[in-house]
PDB file of N, CA, C, O and CB in Angstrom:
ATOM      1  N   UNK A   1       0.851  -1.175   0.000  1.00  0.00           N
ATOM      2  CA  UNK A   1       0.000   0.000   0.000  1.00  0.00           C
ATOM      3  C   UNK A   1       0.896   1.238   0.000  1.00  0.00           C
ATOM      4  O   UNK A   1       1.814   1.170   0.818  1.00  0.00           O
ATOM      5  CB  UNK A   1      -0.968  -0.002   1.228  1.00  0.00           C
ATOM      6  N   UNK A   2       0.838   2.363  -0.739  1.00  0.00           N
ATOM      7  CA  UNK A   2       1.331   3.587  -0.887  1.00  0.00           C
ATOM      8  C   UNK A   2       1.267   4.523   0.532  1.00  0.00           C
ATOM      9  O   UNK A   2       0.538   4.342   1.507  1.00  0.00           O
ATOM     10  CB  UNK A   2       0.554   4.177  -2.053  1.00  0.00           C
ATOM     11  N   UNK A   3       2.418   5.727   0.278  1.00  0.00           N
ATOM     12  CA  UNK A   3       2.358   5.640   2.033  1.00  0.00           C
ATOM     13  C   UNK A   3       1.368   6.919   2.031  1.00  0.00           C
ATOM     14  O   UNK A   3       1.120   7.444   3.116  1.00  0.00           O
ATOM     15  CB  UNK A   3       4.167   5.912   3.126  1.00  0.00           C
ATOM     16  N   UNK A   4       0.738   7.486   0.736  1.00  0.00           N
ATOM     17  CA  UNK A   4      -0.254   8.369   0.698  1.00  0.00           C
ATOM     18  C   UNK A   4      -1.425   7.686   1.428  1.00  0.00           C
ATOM     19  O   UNK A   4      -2.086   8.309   2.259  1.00  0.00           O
ATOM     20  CB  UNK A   4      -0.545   8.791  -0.716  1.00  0.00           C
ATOM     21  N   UNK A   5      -1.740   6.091   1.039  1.00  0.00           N
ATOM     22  CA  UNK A   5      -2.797   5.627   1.467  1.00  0.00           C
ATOM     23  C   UNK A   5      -2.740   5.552   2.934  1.00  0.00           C
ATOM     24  O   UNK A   5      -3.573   5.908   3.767  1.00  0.00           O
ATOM     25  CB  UNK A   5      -3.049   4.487   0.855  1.00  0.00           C
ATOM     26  N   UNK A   6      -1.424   4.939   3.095  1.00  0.00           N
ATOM     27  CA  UNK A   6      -1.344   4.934   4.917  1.00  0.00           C
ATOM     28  C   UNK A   6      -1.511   6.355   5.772  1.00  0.00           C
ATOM     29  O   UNK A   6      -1.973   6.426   6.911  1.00  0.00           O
ATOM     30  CB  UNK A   6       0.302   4.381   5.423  1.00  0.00           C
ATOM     31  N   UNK A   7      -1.128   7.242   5.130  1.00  0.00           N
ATOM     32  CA  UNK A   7      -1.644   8.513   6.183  1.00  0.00           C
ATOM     33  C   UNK A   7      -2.815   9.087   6.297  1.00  0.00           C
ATOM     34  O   UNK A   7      -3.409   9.518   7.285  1.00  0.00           O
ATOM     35  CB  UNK A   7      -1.036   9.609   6.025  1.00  0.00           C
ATOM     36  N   UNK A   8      -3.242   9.027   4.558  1.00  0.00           N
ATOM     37  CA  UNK A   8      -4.735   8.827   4.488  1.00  0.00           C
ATOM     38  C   UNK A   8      -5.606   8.181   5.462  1.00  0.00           C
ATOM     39  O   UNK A   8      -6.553   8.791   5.959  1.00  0.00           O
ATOM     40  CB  UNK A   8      -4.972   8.180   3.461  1.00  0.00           C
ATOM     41  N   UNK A   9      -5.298   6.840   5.788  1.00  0.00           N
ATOM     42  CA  UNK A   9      -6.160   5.662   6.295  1.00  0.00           C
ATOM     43  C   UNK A   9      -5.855   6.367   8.141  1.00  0.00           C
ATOM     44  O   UNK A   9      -6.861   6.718   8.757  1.00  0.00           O
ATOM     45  CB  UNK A   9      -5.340   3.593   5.729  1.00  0.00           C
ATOM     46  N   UNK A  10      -5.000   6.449   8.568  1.00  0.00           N
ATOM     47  CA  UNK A  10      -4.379   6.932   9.523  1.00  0.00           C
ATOM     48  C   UNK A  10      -5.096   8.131  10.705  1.00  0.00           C
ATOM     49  O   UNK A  10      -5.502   8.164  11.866  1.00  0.00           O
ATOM     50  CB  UNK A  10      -3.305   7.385   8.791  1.00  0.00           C
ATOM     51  N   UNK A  11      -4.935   8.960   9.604  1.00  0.00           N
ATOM     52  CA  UNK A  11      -5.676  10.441   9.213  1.00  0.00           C
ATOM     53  C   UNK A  11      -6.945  10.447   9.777  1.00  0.00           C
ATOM     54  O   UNK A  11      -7.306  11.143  10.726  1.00  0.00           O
ATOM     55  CB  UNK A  11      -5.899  10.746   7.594  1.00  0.00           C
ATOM     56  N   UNK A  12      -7.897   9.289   8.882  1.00  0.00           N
ATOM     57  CA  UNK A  12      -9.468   8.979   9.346  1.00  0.00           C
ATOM     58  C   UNK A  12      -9.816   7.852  10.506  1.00  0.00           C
ATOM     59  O   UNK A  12     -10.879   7.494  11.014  1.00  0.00           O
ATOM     60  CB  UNK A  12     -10.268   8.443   8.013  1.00  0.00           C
ATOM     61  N   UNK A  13      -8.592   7.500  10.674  1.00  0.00           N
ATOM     62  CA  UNK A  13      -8.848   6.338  11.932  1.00  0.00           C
ATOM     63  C   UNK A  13      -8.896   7.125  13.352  1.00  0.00           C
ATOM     64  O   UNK A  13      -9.672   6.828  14.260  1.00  0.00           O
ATOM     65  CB  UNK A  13      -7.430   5.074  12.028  1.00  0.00           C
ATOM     66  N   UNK A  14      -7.669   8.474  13.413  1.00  0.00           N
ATOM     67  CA  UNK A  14      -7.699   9.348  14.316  1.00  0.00           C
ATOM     68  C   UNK A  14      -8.950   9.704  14.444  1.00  0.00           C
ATOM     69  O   UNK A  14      -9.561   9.289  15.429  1.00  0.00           O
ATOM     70  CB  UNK A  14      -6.919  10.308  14.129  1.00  0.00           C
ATOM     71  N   UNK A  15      -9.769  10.748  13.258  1.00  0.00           N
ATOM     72  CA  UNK A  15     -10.373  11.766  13.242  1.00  0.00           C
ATOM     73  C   UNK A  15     -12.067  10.711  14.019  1.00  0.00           C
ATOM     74  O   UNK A  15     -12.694  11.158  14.979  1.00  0.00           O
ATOM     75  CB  UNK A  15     -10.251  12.625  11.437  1.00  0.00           C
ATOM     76  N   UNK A  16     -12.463   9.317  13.281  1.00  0.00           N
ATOM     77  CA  UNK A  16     -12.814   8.904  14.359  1.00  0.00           C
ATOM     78  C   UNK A  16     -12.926   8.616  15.415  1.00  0.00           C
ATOM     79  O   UNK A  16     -13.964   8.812  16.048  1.00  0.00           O
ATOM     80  CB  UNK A  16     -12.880   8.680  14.369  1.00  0.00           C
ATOM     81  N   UNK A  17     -11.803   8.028  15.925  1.00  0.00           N
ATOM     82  CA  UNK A  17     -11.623   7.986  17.430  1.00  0.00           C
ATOM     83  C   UNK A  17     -11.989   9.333  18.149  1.00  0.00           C
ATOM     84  O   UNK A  17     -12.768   9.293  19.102  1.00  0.00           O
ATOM     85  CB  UNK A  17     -10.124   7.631  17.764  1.00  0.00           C
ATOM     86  N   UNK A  18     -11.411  10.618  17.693  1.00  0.00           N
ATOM     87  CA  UNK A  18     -11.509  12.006  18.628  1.00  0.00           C
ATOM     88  C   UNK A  18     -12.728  12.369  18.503  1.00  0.00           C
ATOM     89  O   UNK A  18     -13.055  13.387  19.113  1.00  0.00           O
ATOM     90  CB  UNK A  18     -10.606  13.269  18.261  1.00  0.00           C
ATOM     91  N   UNK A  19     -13.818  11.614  17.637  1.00  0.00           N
ATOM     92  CA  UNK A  19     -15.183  11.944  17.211  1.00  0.00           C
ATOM     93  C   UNK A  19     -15.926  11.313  18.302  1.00  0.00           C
ATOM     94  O   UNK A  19     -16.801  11.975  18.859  1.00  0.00           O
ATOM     95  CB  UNK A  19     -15.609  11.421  15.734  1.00  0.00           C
ATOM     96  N   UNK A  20     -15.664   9.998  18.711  1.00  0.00           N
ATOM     97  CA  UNK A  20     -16.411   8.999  19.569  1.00  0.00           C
ATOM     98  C   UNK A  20     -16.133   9.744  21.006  1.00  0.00           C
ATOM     99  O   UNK A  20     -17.025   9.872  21.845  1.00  0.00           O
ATOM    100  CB  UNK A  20     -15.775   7.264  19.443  1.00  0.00           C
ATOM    101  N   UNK A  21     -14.782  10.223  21.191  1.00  0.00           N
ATOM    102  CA  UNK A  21     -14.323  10.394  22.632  1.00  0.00           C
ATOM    103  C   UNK A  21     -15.024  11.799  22.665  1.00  0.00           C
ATOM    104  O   UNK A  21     -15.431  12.062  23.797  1.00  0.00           O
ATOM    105  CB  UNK A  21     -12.507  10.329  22.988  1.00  0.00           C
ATOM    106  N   UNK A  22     -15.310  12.910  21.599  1.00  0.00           N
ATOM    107  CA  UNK A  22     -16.458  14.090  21.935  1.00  0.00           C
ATOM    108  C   UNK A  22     -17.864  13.523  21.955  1.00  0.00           C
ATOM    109  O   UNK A  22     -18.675  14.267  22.507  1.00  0.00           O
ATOM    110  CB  UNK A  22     -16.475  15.329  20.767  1.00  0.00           C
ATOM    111  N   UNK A  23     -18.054  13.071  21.769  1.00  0.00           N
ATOM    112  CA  UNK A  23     -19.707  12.538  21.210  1.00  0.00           C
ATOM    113  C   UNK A  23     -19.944  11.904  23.011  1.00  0.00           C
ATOM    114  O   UNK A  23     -21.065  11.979  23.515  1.00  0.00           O
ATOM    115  CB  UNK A  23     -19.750  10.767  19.383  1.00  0.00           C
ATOM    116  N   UNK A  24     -18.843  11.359  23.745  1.00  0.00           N
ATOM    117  CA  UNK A  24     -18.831  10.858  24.778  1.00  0.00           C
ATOM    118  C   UNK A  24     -18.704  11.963  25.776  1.00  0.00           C
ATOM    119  O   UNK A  24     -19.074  11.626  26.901  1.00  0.00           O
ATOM    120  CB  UNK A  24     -17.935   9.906  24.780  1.00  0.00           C
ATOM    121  N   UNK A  25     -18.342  13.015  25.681  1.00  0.00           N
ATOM    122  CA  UNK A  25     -18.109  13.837  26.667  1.00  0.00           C
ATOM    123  C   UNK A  25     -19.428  15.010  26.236  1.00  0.00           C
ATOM    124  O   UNK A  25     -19.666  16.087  26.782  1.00  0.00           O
ATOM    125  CB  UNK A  25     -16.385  14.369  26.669  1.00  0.00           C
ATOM    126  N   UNK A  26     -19.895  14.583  25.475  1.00  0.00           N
ATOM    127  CA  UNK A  26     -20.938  16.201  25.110  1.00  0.00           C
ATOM    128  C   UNK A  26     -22.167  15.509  25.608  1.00  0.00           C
ATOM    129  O   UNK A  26     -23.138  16.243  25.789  1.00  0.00           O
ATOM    130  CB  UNK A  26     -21.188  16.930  23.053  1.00  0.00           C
ATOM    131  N   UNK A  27     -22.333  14.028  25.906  1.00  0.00           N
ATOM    132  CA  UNK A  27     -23.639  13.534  26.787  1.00  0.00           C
ATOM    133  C   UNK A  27     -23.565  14.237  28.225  1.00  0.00           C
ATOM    134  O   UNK A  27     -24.522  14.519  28.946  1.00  0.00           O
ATOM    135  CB  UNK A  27     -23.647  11.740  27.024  1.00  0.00           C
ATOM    136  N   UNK A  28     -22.567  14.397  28.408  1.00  0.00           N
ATOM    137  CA  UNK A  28     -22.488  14.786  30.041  1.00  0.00           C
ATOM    138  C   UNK A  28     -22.416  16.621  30.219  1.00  0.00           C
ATOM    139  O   UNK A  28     -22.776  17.279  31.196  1.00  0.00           O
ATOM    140  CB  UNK A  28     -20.775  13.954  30.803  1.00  0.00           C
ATOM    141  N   UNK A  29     -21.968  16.996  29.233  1.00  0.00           N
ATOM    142  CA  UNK A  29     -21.684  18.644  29.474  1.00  0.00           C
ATOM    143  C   UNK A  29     -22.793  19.195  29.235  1.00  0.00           C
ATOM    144  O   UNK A  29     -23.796  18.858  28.606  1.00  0.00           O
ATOM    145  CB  UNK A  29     -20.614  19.400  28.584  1.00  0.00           C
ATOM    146  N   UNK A  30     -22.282  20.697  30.212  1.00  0.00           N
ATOM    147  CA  UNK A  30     -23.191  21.521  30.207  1.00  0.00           C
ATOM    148  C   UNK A  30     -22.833  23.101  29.825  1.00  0.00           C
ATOM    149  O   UNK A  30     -21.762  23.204  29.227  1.00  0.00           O
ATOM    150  CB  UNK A  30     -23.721  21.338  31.420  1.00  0.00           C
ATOM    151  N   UNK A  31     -23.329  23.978  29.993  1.00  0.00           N
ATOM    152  CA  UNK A  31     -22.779  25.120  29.390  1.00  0.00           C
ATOM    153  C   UNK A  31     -21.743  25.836  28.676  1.00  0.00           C
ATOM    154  O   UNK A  31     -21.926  25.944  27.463  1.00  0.00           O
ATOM    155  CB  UNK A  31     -22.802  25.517  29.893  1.00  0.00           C
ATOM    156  N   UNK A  32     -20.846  26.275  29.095  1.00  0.00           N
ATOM    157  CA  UNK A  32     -19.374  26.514  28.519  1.00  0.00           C
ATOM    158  C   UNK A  32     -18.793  25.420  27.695  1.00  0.00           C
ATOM    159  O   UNK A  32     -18.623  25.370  26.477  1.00  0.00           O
ATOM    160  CB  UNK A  32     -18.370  26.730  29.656  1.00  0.00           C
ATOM    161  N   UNK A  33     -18.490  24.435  28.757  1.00  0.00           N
ATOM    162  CA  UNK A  33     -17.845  23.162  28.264  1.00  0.00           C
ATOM    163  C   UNK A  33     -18.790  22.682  27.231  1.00  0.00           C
ATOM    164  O   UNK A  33     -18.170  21.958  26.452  1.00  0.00           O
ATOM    165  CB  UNK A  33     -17.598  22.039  29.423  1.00  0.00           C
ATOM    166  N   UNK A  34     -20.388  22.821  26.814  1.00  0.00           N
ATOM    167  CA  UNK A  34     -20.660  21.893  26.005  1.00  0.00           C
ATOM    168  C   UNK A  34     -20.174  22.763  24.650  1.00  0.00           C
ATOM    169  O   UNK A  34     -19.533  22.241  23.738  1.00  0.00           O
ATOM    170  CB  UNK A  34     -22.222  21.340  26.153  1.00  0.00           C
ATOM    171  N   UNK A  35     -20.571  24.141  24.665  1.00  0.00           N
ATOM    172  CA  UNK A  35     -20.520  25.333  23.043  1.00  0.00           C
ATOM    173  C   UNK A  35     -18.842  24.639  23.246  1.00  0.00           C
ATOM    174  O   UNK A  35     -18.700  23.762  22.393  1.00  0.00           O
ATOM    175  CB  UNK A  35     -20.884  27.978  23.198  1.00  0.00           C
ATOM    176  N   UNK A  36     -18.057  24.734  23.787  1.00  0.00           N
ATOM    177  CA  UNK A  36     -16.398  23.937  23.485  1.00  0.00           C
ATOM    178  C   UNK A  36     -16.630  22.423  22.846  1.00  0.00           C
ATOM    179  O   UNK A  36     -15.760  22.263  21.990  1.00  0.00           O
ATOM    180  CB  UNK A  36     -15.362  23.644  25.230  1.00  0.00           C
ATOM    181  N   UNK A  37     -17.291  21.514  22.924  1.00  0.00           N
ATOM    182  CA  UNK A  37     -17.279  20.520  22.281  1.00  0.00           C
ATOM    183  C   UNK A  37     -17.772  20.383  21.332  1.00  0.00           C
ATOM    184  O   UNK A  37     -17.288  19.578  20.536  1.00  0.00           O
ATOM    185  CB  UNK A  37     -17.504  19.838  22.716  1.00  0.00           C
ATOM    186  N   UNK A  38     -19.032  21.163  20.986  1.00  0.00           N
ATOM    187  CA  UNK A  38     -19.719  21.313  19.734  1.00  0.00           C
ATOM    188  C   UNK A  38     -18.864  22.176  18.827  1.00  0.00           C
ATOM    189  O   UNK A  38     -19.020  21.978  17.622  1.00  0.00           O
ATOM    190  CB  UNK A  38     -21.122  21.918  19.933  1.00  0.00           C
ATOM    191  N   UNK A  39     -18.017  23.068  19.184  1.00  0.00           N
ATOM    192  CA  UNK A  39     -17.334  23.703  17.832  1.00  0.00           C
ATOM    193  C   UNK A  39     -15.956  22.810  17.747  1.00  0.00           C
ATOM    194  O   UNK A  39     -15.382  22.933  16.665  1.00  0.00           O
ATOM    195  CB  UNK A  39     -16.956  25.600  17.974  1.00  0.00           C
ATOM    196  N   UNK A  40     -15.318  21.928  18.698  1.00  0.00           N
ATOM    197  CA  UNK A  40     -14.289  21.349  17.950  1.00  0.00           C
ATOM    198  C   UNK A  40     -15.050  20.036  16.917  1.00  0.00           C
ATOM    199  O   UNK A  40     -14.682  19.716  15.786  1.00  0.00           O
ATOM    200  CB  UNK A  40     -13.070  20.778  19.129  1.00  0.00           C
ATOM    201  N   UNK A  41     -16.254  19.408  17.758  1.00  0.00           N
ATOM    202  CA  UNK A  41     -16.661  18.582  16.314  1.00  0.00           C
ATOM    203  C   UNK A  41     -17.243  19.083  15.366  1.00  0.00           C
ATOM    204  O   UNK A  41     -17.581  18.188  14.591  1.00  0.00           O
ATOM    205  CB  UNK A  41     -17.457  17.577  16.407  1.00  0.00           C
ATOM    206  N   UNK A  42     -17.558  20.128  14.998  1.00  0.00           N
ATOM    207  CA  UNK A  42     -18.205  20.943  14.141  1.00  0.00           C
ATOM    208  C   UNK A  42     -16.948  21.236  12.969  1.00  0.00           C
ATOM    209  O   UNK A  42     -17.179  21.175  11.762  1.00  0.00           O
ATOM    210  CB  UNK A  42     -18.842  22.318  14.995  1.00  0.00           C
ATOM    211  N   UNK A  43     -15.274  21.636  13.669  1.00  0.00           N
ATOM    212  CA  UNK A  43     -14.607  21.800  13.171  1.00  0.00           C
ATOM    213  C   UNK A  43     -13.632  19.994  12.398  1.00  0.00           C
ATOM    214  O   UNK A  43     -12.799  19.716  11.535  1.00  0.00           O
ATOM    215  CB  UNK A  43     -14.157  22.852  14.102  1.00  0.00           C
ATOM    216  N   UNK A  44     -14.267  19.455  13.177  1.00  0.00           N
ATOM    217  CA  UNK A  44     -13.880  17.654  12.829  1.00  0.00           C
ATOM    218  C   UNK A  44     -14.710  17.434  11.577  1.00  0.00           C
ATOM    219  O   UNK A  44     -14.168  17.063  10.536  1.00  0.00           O
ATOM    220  CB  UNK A  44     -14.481  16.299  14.228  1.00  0.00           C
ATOM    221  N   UNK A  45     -16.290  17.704  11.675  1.00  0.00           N
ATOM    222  CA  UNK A  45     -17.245  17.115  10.793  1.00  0.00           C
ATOM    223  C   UNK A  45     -18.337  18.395  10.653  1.00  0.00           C
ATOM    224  O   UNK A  45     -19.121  18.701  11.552  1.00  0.00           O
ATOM    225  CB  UNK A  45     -17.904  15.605  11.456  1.00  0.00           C
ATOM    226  N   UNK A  46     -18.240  19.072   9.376  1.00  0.00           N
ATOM    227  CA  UNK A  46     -18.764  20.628   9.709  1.00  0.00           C
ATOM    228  C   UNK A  46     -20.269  20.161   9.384  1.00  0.00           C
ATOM    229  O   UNK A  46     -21.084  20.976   9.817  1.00  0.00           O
ATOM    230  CB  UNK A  46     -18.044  22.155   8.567  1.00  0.00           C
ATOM    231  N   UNK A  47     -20.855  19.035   8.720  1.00  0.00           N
ATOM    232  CA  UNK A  47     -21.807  18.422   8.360  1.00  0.00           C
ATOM    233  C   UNK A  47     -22.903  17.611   9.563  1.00  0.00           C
ATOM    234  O   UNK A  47     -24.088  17.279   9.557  1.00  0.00           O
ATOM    235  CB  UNK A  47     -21.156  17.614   7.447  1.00  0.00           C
ATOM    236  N   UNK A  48     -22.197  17.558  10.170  1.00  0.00           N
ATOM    237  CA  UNK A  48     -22.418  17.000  12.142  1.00  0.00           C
ATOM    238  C   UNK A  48     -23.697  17.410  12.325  1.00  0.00           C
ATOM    239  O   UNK A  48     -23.911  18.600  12.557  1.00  0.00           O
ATOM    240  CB  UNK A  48     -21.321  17.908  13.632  1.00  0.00           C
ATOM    241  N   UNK A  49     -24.349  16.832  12.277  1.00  0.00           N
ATOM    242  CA  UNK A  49     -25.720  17.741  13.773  1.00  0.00           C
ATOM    243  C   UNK A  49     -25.895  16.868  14.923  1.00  0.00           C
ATOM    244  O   UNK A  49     -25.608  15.671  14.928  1.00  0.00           O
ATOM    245  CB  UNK A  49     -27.775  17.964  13.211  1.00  0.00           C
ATOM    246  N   UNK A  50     -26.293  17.407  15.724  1.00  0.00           N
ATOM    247  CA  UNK A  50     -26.793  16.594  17.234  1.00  0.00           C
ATOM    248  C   UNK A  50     -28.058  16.109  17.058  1.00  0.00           C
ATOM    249  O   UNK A  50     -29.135  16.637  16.782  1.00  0.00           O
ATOM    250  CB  UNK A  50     -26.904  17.560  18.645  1.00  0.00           C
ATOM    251  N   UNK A  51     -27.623  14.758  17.320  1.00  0.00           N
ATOM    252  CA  UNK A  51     -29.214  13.881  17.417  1.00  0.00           C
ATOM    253  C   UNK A  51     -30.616  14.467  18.570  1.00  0.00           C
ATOM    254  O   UNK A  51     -30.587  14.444  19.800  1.00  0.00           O
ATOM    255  CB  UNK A  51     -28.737  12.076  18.109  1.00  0.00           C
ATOM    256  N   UNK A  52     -31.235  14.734  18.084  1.00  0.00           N
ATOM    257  CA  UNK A  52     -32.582  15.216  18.841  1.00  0.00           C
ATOM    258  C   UNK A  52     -32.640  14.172  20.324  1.00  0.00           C
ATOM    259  O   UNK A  52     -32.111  13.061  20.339  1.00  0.00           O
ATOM    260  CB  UNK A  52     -34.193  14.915  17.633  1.00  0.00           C
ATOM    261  N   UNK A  53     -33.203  14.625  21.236  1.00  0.00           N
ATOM    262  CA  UNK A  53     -32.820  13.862  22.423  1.00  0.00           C
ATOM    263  C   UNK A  53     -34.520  13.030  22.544  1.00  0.00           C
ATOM    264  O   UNK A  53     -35.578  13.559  22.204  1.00  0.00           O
ATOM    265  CB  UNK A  53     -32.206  15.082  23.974  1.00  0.00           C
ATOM    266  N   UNK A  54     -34.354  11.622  23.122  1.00  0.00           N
ATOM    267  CA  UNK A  54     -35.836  11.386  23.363  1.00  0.00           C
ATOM    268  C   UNK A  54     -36.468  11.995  23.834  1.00  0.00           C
ATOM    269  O   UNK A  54     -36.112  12.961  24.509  1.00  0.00           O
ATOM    270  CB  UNK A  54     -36.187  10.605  23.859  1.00  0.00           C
ATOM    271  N   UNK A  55     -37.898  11.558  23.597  1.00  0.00           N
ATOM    272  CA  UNK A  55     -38.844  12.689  24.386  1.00  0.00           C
ATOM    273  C   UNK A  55     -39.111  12.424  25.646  1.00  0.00           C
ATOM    274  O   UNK A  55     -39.379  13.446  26.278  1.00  0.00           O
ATOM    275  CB  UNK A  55     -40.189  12.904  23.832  1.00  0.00           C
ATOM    276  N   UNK A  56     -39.141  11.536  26.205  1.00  0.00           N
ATOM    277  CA  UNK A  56     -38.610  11.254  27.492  1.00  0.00           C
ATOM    278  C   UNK A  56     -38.004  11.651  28.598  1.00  0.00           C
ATOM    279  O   UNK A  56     -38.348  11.680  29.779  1.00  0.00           O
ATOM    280  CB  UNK A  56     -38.157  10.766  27.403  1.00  0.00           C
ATOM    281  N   UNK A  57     -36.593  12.096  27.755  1.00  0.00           N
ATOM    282  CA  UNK A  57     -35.371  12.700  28.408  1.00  0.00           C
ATOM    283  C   UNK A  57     -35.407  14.298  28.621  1.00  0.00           C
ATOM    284  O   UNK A  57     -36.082  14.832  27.741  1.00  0.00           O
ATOM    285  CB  UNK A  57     -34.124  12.345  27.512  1.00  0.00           C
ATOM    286  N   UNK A  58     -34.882  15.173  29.521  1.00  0.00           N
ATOM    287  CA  UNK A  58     -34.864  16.433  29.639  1.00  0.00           C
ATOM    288  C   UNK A  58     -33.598  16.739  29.393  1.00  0.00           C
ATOM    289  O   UNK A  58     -33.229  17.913  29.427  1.00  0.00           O
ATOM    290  CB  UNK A  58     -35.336  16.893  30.764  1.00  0.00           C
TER     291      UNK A  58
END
């Protein structure tokens, strides 16, 4: 494999992982800290939206 492909592949293996570990910390935040997690994944995946919360849940 070309080593374009490996940094490529690399590249998106990171950018997931740092996606899962915000997505994990923005269940729990609240004010300050949450507008900080929503603009670094916003800046990860500018296409991103936040899943609507059950109706259930507050």
């Amino acid at each position: 494999m070309s080593v374009e492909r490996q940094i490529e592949l690399r590249r998106r293996y990171h950018r997931k992982k740092k996606m899962r570990q915000l997505k994990t910390k923005l269940e729990t935040a609240t004010g300050e800290v949450r507008d900080k997690i929503l603009y670094k994944i916003k800046r990860l995946s500018p296409f991103w939206t936040e899943p609507a919360k059950p109706e259930g849940e507050k």
